[in-house]
Structures are given as structure tokens and as C-alpha cells.
C-alpha positions in Angstrom: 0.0 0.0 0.0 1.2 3.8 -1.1 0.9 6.9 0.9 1.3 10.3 -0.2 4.7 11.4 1.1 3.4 14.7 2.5 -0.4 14.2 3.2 -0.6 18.3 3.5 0.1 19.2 0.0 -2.8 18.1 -2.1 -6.3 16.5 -1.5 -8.1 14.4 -3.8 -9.0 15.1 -7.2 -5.8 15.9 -7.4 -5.4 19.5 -6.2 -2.5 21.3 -4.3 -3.2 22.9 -1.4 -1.5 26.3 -1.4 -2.0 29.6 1.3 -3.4 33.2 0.5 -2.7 36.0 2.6 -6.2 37.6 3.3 -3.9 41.1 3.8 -2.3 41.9 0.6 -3.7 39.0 -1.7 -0.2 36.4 -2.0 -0.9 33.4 -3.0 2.3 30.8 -2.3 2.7 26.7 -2.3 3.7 24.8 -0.3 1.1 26.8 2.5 3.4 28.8 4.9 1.9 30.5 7.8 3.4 34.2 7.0 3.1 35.8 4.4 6.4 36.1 2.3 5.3 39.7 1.0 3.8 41.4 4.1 5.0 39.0 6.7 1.4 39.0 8.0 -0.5 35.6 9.2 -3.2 36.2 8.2 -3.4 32.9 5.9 -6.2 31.1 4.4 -5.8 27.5 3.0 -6.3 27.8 -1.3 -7.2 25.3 -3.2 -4.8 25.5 -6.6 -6.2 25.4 -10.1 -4.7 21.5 -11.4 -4.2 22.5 -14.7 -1.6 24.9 -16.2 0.9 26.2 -17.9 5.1 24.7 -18.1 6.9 28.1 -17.2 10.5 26.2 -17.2 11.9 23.1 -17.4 14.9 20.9 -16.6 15.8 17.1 -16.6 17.1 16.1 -13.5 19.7 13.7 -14.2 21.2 12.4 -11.1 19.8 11.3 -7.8 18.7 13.6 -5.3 20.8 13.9 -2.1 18.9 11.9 0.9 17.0 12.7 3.1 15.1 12.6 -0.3 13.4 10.1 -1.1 13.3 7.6 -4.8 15.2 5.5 -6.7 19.0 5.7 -6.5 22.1 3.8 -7.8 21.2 1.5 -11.3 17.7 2.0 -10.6 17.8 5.7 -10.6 16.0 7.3 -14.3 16.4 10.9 -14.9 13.3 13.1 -14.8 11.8 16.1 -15.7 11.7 19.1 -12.8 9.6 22.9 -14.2 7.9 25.2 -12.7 4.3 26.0 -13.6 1.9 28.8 -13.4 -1.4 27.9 -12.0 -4.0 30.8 -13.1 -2.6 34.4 -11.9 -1.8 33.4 -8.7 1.5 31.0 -8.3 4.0 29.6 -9.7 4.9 26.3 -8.0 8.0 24.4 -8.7 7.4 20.4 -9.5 8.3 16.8 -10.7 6.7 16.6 -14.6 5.7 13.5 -15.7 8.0 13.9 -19.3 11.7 13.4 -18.8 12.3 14.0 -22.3 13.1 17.7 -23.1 12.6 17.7 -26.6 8.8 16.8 -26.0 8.9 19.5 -23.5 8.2 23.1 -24.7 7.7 26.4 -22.3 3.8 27.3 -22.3 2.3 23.6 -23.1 -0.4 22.8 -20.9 0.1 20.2 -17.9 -2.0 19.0 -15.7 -1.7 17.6 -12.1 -1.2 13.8 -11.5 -0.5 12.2 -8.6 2.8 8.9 -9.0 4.7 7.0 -7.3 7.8 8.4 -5.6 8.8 4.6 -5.0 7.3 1.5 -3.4 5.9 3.2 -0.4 5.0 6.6 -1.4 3.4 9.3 -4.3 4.1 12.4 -5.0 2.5 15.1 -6.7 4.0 16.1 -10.9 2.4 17.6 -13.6 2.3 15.4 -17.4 1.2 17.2 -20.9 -2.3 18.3 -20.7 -3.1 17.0 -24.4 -6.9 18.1 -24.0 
């Protein structure tokens, strides 16, 4: 059995769960509890949209340091890392589905999936959003 490795981040459908600052309007992801532009707490839990738009892009092609979790040594497969903007409000950095950068163009749609980090655990990444 699999269990999201952060059980905060997103709820089902899937949707990330980000914070807004009721004060001056911020959205961020991963929620924080101040705001990074006014320093307020004044934070609201925000549902972010699951589809959008690959911002940038790299392939990530070595394993990540521990404590991180995933396949390392001869199992390891390189994999594709961008940041996407959801609506207007955030940019959130992410795992995308496509490791293969010349199928990978800044502005596609993606859309967010949830798969597996390893034998235990998911994560959250975003794949082509053909539709």
C-alpha cells in the first residue's frame, strides 16, 4: 500500500493545497503560515487550479541527495523538474511526468497527477495536458 509522502500538499481530485494571505492578496505553495510579501499571518488554505501552464523546465539527471526520497544507484531514471503557473496566482516548482526535453516546450499545458515516488510513497507532478 502507497501513501502520499506529505499528506498536506494536495487532497483528492488531485489539487494542491496552497496559502493566501487575506492582507495583501499572495498566494504561495507549499502553505506557509506568513506571508512572504507582508509578513502577516493572516493565511487562508487555497485550493490551486490543477491545470496549467510549463513556465521552465529541466531534466534532473542524477539522484537527489537523501533525506530525499526515490530511486537511487542503477535504478535511478532521470526526470523532468519545471515550474508551472497555476491561473494568476502561483508559480509552483514540480516533478513533470516527461523526462524527455525535446517533448517539453515552455507554455504547453500540464496537468496535475499524482505517482509514485517509490514503493511506499506518491508524490505530486504535472504530465502534458493534451486536452
Amino acid at each position: 500500500m502507497t501513501r502520499p509522502v506529505d499528506d498536506t500538499l494536495w487532497t483528492e481530485g488531485p489539487q494542491l493545497i496552497g496559502s493566501r494571505c487575506r492582507s495583501c492578496g499572495t498566494t504561495v505553495f507549499p502553505r506557509q503560515q506568513s506571508c512572504p510579501r507582508c509578513t502577516r499571518t493572516d493565511n487562508e488554505d487555497r485550493r490551486l487550479p490543477s491545470r496549467g501552464t510549463l513556465w521552465s523546465f529541466t531534466v534532473q539527471g542524477f539522484p537527489p541527495k537523501p533525506p530525499y526520497a526515490g530511486a537511487s544507484g542503477a535504478d535511478f531514471v532521470p526526470y523532468g523538474v519545471g515550474y508551472v503557473q497555476l491561473g494568476n496566482e502561483v508559480v509552483v516548482e514540480a516533478r513533470l511526468t516527461e523526462s524527455d526535453p525535446e517533448r517539453l516546450r515552455i507554455g504547453d499545458p500540464v496537468r496535475l497527477v499524482v505517482v509514485p515516488l517509490n514503493d511506499e510513497l506518491t508524490t505530486f507532478a504535472f504530465a502534458p495536458d493534451a486536452s
